[in-house]
Steps between C-alpha positions, in 0.01 A plus 500: 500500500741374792705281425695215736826315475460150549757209625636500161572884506224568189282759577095423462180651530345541812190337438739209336687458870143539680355150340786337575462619848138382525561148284805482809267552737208295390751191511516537848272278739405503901738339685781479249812491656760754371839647542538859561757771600447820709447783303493799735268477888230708608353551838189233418779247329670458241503484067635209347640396181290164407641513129170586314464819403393672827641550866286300712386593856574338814340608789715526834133297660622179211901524678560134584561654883379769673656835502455878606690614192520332145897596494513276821471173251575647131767693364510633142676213241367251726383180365220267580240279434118620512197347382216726281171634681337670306502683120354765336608548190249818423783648733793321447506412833623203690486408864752231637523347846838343696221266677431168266155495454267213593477161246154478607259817575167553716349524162625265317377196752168323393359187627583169367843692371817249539829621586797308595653577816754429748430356883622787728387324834293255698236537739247284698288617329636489131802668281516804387622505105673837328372546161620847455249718610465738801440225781543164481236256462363236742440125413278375772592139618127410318645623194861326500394137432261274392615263770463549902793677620584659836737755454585675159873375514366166395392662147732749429818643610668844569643654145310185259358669199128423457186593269199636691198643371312809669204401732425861577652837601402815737710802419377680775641201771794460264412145477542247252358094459713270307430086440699302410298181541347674221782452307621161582155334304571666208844404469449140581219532236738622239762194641265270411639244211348254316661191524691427172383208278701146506772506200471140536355358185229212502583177441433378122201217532655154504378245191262308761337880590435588147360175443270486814393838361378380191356163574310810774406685230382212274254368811102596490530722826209711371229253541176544762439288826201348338669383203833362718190363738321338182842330421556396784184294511553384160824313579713794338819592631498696828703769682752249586574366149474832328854583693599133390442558173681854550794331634515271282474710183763749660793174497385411136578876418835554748603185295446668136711784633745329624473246225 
């Protein structure tokens, strides 16, 4: 069996070495951003040490510039920054690119998606938002406000940070529709507060209230029209000296309270 010296200088199985290789390079994502150092160039580019396990491959095509040779940009012991684009750990092999990759891809747009984005400039016609994909997209005036507004500069401005959600997309016309009016409903749906209830505390009921209350309670209210009608004939009391006798019963208990 072969064996390998690791950092510590202990010497360890092959297959040992090999799935800490692939467990390095399984921990390794799209898009990461790493640090590297030029291992040795080739005519197509150039090997770099990314630090897990396995020279990755940078292609002189993912150079930040363009060049006719790779030792026209790289030297070996270099150091720089790339960003991972693609894995395959069946092979232990890793492909890095100079060129920071795109926050948003073709792929990864879908209608009714929201991004947040930043005003790159104005038109008649609308503003055009960057929210890190391949082209920028367009807010239509329409799409800018709820109000009437005759020029985009009246909602927005160059550089403001804003949410927009995705209207639509065409890959083919590199083309993407934004809203933001959109937007604007359902954060002023979310502002929404419910007014908070009054800390002031009500009033304790005076001796003359609790009283009235009583003497209320106390008084026949639950009697028909025909029977307040038959009274009424008969020379009972009426409406009138019901609420006398109310009153009246209401001092004769404010009295005993007070008393």
């Amino acid at each position: 069996m072969v064996e390998q010296i690791n950092e510590t200088g202990e010497t360890v199985p092959e297959s040992d070495s090999l799935e800490t290789k692939r467990q390095s390079i399984l921990d390794l994502q799209p898009k990461m951003k790493l640090s590297g150092t030029v291992q040795r160039l080739e005519l197509y580019g150039a090997f770099i040490d990314i630090g897990y396990g396995v020279s990755a491959i940078l292609h002189i095509s993912k150079l930040d510039r363009r060049v006719n040779r790779i030792s026209d940009a790289l030297a070996v012991g270099d150091e720089l920054a790339v960003w991972v684009d693609s894995i395959d750990p069946q092979r232990d092999q890793v492909t890095v690119s100079m060129i920071e990759p795109l926050a948003v891809e073709w792929r990864d747009l879908k209608k009714d998606q929201v991004y947040t984005g930043t005003v790159t400039r104005l038109e008649k016609f609308g503003a055009f938002v960057d929210i890190g994909a391949e082209k920028e997209g367009l807010v239509h005036i329409s799409e800018l406000s709820h109000d009437y507004i005759k020029h985009p500069s009246e909602a927005v401005k160059n550089g403001e940070t804003i949410q927009v959600v995705v209207l639509g997309f065409n890959k083919r016309k590199r083309r993407i529709d934004l809203s933001r009016k959109a937007m604007l409903g359902i954060q002023e749906a979310e502002e929404e507060v419910v007014e908070p209830e009054s800390d002031e505390e009500e009033e304790a009921p005076t001796s003359m209230e609790i009283a009235m209350r009583r003497a209320m309670h106390d008084s026949p209210d639950d009697q028909s029209d025909s029977e307040a009608d038959t009274k009424a004939s008969a020379g009972e009391p009426t409406k009138r000296g019901e609420q006398e006798d109310i009153l009246s019963r209401t001092l004769k208990l404010s009295q005993e309270s007070n008393g």
